[in-house]
C-alpha positions as CSV (number, residue, x, y, z in Angstrom):
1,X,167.6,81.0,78.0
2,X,168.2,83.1,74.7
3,X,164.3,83.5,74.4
4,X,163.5,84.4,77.8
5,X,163.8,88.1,77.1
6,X,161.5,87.2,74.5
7,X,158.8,86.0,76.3
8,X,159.4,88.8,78.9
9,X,158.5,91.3,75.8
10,X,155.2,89.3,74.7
11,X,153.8,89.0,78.0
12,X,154.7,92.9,78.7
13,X,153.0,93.6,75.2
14,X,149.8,91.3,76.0
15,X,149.2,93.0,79.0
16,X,149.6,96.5,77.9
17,X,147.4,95.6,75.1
18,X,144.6,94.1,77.2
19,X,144.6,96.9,79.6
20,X,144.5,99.3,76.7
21,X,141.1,97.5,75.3
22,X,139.8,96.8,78.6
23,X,140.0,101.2,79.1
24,X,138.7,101.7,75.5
25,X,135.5,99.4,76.0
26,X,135.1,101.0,79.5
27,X,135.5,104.0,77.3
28,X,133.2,103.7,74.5
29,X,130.6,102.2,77.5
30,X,130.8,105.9,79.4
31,X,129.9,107.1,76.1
32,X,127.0,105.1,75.3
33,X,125.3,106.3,78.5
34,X,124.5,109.3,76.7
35,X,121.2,109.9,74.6
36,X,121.3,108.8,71.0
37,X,121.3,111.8,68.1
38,X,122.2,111.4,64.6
39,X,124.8,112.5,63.1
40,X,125.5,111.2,60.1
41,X,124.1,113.9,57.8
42,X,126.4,115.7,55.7
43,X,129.2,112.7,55.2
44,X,131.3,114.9,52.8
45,X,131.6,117.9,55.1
46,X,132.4,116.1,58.6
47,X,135.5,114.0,57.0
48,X,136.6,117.3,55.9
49,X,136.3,118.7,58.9
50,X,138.2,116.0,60.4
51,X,140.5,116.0,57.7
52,X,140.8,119.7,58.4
53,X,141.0,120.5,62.1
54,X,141.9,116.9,63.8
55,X,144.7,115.8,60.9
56,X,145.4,119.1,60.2
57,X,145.1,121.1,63.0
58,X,143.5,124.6,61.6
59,X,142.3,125.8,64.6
60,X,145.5,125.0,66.8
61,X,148.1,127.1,64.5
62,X,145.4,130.2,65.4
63,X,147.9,130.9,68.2
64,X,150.9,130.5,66.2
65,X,153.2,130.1,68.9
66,X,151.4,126.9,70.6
67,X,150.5,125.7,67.7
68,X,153.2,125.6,65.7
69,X,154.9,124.1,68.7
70,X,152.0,121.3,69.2
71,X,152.4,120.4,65.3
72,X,155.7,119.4,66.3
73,X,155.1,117.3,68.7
74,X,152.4,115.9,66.7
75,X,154.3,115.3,63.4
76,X,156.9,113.5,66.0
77,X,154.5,111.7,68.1
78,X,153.1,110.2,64.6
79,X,156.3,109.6,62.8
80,X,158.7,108.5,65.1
81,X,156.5,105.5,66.0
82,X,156.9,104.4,63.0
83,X,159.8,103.0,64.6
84,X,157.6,101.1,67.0
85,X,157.3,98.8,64.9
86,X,160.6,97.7,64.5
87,X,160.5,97.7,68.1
88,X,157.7,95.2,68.7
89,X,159.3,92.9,65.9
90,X,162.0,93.2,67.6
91,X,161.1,92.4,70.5
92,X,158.9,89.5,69.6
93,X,161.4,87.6,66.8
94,X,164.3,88.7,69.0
95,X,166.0,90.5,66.1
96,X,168.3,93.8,66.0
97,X,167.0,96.6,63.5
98,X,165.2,94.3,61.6
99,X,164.4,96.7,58.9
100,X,168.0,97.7,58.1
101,X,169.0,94.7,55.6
102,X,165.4,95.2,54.4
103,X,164.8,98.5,53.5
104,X,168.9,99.4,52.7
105,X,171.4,101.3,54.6
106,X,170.4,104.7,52.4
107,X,166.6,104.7,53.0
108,X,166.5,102.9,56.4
109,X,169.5,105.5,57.1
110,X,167.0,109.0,56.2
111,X,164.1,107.3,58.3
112,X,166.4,107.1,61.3
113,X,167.9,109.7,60.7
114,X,164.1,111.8,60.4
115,X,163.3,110.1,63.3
116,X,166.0,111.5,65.4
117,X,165.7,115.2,63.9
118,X,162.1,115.2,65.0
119,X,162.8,113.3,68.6
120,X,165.3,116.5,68.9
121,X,162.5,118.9,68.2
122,X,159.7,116.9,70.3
123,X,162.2,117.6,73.4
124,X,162.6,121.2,72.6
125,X,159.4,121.6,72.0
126,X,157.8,119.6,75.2
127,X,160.5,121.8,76.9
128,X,158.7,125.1,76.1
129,X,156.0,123.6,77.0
130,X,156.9,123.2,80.4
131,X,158.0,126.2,80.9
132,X,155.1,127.8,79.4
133,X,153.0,126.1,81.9
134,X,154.9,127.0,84.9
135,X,157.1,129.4,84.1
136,X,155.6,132.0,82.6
137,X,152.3,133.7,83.8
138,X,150.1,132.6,81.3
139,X,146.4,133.0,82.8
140,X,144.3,130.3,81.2
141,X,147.1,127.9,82.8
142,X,146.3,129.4,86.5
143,X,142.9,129.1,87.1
144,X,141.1,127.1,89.9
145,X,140.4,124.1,87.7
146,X,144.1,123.8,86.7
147,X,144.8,122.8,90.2
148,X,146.0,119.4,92.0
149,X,145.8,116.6,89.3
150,X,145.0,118.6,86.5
151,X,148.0,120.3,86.3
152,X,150.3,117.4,87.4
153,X,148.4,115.6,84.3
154,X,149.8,117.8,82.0
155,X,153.3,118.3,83.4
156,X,153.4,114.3,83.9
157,X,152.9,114.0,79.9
158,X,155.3,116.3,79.1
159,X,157.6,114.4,81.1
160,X,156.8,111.2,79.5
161,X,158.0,113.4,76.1
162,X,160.9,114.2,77.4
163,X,162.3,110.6,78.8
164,X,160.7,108.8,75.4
165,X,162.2,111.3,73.2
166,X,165.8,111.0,75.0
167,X,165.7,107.1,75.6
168,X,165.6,107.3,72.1
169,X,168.6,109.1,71.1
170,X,170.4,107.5,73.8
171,X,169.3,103.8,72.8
172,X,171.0,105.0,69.4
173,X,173.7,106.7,70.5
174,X,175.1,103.5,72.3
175,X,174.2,101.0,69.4
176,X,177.5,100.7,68.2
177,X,176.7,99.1,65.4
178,X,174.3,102.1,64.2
179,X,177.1,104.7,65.1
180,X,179.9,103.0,63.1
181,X,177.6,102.8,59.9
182,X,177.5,105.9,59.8
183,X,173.3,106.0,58.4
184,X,170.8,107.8,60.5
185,X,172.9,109.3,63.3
186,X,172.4,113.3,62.9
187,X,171.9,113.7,66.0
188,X,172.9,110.7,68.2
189,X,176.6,111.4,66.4
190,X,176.7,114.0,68.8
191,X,176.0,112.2,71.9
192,X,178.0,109.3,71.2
193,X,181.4,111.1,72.6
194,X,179.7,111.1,76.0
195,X,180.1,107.4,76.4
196,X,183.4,107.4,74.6
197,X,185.4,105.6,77.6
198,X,182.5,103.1,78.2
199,X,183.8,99.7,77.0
200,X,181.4,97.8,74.2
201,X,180.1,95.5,76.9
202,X,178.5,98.9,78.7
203,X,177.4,100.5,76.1
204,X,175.6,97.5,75.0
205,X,174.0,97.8,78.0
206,X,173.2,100.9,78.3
207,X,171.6,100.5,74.8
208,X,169.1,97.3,76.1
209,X,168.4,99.2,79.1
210,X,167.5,102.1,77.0
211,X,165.5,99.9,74.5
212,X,163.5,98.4,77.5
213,X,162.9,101.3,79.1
214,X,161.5,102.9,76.5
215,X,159.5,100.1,75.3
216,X,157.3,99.8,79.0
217,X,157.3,103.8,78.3
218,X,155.5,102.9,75.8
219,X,153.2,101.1,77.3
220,X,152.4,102.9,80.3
221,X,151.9,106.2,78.1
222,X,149.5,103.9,76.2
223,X,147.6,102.6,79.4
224,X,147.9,106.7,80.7
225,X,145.7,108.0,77.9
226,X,142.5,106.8,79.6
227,X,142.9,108.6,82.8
228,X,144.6,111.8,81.1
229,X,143.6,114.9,79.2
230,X,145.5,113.3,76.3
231,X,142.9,111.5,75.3
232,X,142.4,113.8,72.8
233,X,145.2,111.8,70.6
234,X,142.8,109.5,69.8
235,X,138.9,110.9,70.1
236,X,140.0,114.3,68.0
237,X,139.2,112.4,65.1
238,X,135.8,111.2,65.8
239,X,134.9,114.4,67.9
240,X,135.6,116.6,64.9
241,X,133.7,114.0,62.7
242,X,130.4,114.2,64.7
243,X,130.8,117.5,66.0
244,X,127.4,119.9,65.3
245,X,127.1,120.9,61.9
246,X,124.6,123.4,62.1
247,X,124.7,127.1,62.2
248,X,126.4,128.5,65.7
249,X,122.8,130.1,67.9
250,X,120.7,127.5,66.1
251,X,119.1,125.2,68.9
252,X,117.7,122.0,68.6
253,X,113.8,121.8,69.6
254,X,112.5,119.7,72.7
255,X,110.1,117.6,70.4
256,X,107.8,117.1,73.1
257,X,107.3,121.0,73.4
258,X,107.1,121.2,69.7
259,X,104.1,118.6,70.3
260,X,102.4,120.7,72.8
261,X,102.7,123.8,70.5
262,X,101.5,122.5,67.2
263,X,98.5,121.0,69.4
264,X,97.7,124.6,71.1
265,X,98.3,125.9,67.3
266,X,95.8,123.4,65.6
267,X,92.1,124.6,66.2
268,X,90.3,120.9,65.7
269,X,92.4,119.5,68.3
270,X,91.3,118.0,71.5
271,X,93.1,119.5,74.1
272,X,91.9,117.2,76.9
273,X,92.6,114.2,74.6
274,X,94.3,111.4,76.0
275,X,97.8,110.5,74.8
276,X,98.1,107.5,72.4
277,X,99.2,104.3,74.3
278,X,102.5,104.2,72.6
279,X,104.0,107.7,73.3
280,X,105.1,106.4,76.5
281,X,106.5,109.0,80.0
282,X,107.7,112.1,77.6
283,X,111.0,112.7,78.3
284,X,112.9,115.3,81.5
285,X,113.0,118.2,79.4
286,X,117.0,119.4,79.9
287,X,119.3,117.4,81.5
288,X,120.8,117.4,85.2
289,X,123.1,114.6,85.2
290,X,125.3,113.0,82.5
291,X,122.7,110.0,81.2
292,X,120.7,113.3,80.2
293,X,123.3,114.0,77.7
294,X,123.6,113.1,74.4
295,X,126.5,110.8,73.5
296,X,128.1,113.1,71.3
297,X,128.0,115.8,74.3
298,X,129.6,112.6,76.4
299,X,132.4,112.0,74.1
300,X,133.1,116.3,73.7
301,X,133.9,115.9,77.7
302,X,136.6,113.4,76.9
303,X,138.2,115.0,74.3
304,X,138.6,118.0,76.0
305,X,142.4,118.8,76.1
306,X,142.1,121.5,79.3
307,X,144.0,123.8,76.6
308,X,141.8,126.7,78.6
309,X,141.5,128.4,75.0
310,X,137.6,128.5,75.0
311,X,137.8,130.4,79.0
312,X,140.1,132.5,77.3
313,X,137.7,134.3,75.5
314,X,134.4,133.8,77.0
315,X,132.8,137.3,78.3
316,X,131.3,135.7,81.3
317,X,134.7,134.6,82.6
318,X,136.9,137.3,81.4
319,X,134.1,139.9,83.6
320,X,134.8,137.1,86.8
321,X,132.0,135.8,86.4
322,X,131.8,131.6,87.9
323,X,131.7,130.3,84.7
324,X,134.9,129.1,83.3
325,X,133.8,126.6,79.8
326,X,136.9,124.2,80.3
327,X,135.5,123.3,83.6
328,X,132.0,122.4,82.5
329,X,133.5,120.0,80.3
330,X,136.3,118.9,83.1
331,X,133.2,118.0,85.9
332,X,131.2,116.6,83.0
333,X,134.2,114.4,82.5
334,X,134.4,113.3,85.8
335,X,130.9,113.4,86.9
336,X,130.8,110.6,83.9
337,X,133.8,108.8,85.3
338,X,131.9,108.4,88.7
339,X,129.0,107.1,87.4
340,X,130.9,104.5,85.3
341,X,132.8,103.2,88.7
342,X,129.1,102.7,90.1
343,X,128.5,101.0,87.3
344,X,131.5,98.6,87.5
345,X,131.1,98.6,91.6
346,X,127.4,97.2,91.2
347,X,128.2,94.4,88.0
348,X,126.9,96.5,85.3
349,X,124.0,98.6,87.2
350,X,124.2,102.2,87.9
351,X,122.7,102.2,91.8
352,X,121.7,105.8,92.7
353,X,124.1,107.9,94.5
354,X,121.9,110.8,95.3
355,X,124.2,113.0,93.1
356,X,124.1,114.4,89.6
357,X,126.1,116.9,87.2
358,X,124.0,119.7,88.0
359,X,124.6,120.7,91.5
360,X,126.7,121.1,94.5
361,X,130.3,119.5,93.3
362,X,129.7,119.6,89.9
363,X,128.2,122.6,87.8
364,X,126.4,124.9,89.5
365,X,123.3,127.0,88.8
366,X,125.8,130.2,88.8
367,X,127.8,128.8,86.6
368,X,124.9,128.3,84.1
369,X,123.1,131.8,84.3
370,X,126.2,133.4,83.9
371,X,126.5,132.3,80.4
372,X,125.9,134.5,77.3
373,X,125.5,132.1,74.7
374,X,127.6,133.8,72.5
375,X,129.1,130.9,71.2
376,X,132.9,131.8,71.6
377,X,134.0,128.5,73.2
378,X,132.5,126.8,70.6
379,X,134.5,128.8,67.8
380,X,137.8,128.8,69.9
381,X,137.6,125.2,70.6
382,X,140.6,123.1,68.4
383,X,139.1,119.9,68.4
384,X,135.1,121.3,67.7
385,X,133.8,120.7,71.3
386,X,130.7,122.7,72.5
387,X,130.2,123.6,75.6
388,X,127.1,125.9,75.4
389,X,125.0,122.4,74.1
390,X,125.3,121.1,77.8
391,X,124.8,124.8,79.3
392,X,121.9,125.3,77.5
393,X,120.5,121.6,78.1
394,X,121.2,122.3,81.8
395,X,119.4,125.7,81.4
396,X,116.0,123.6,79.9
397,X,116.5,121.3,82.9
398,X,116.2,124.1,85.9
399,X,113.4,126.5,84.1
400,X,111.0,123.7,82.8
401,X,111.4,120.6,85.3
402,X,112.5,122.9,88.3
403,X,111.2,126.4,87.6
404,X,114.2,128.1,88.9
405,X,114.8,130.7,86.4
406,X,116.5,134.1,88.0
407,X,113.7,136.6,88.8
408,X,115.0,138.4,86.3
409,X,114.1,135.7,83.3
410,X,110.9,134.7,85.4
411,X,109.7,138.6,84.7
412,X,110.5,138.5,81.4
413,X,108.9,135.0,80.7
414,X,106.0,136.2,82.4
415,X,106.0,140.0,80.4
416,X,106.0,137.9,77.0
417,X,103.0,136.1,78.3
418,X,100.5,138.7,79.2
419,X,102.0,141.7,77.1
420,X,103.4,140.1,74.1
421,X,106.8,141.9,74.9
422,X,109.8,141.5,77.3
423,X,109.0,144.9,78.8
424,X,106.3,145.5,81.5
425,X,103.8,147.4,79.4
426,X,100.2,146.7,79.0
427,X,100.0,146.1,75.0
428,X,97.4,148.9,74.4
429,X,100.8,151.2,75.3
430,X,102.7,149.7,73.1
431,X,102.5,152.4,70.4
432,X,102.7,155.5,72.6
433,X,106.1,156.1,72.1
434,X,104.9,157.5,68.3
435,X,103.6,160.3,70.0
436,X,106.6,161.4,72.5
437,X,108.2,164.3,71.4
């Protein structure tokens, strides 16, 4: 009987660990639907970059207030589960602090005792958080995106934060055996008196009740991660690594137009020559759903962390325009997810839906014109995502494979053609305004 709670804990464990791998290989699978590119130029400058903006979070402290508060929560999150360990030993060897007689009362006292003052500062934090979000009249936290489960996502971690964080304190307050040592208590001292006419039996209770409870926390926060904005706790790192190293407004050439122009450039070509038997189909120039994506563009909608930073400061959405960049990323994400439950629903084949990203449900061909490209998401963005790739991929898609350029670019396209210049002026004007007066 004394190792059934044992046993309870392992099997809880196992399963929370197999469901966890079972979401990261469905994960890393979503991912992998997306085009290959290389990125693994310029080692020494992407692990500083990660180094830089995922450990150390650069970008986030640009807003001091939220940032200072997410480094907080982030110090916490790391630190105090530190003490998950002990917890899972626990659990599994059916020990009590296991680490006390091993590391000393003195040391093993200033962890605890760290742990605590940052599980105090986690719930203060993750309070203001709340508050920020549905309190106050912040914009980026009211728009039409943020609605329905997107903003329950983010209140329902913050609530996870909040019942961890105090589960904890409790779970020490009530070990009796922590409290009269006197090591590691700066804060759960103080809550102690509240359960000062509980008898030991209760408070033991209490305490195992606590300990449980915050162990299948744990767990289901673990197991959450997949279907949540959080995410980001764990693809930050690799985001940041393989985000696009090269100059913001630098776009990458469609090889196969880079082929057609050298061969209109080169006067000894053929152009009626037949193509070589192993180029292949050429590729759909642009993209229109998510398999038209690179991997790297695939990943970016994961990580996104619906922080509404990078709407915040894009033109186009500031003027109320359509376009709002946190929700390209957000139907990217869950166009993705819907074409990895066909996937699943049909044993490993995508069977066509008659949908894709760009179009009715998804992004929409207003959204996409009323870009600037100015690159200011990308800039904003704390974790390095980029937007305007997938715009302007999306953009490729509609002028070259549909030819649904706005009039407005049509004219223009068609004024470079025949006069050399955007304007609509024969080129044997182009000079005249020397003469004007």
């Amino acid at each position: 009987m004394q190792f059934i709670p044992n046993i309870i804990f392992i099997l809880l464990l196992g399963i929370g660990i197999y469901y966890f791998a079972s979401n990261v290989k469905k994960l890393v699978r979503n991912i992998k639907l997306g085009k290959d590119v290389d990125r693994t130029d310029q080692k020494s400058e992407r692990w500083s970059n990660m180094i830089r903006i995922a450990l150390g979070q650069s970008k986030m402290v640009r807003r001091p207030v939220s940032g200072f508060l997410h480094i907080i929560v982030y110090v916490g999150f790391i630190i105090i589960n530190i003490e998950v360990l002990e917890i899972i030993l626990d659990g599994i060897l059916g020990t009590h602090r296991l680490f006390l007689p091993v590391l000393g009362a003195s040391f093993y006292g200033f962890l605890i005792g760290t742990f605590e003052l940052l599980a105090l500062l986690v719930f203060v934090a993750v309070v203001v958080f709340w508050i920020r979000r549905n309190a106050m009249n912040i914009q980026r936290f009211l728009s039409k995106e943020l609605k329905g489960w997107s903003k329950n996502d983010g209140n329902n971690i913050l609530y996870f934060e909040m019942v961890l964080m105090a589960l904890f304190l409790i779970m020490n307050a009530t070990d009796v055996h922590l409290q009269q040592a006197g090591v590691g208590n700066v804060i759960s001292q103080f809550i102690y008196p509240l359960f000062s006419g509980f008898s030991l039996e209760s408070l033991h209770v209490i305490e195992r009740i606590s300990w449980w409870i915050h162990v299948v926390g744990i767990l289901i926060f673990l197991n959450y991660l997949y279907y949540s904005k959080h995410l980001h706790i764990l693809l930050a790192f690799p985001n940041t690594f393989y985000a696009n190293l090269k100059p913001k407004g630098q776009f990458s050439n469609n090889k196969n137009v880079t082929k057609e122009v050298q061969l209109m450039m080169d006067p000894n070509a053929d152009p009626y020559a037949a193509p070589a038997e192993d180029e292949g189909e050429p590729e759909k120039f642009g993209a229109s759903d998510v398999t038209d994506l690179n991997w790297v563009q695939l990943m970016n909608a994961y990580t996104c962390t619906e922080c509404g930073r990078c709407s915040s400061v894009c033109p186009a959405n500031l003027t109320g325009k359509e376009l709002s960049p946190r929700a390209i990323m957000m139907k990217t994400r869950d166009r993705l997810e819907e074409v990895g439950k066909n996937i699943d629903a049909n044993k490993g084949t995508f069977k066509d839906d008659g949908k894709q990203l760009l179009g009715e449900g998804y992004i929409t061909q207003e959204e996409i014109w009323a870009c600037t490209s100015c690159n200011a998401c990308v800039e904003e963005c704390p974790v390095n995502i980029d937007p305007l790739s997938i715009i302007m991929d999306m953009r490729q898609y509609l002028v070259m494979e549909e030819s649904a350029a706005p009039q407005e670019l049509n004219a223009m396209m068609q004024n470079v053609e025949n006069n050399g210049a955007p304007w609509q002026y024969s080129q044997m004007d182009r000079l005249n305004w020397i003469n004007e007066e």
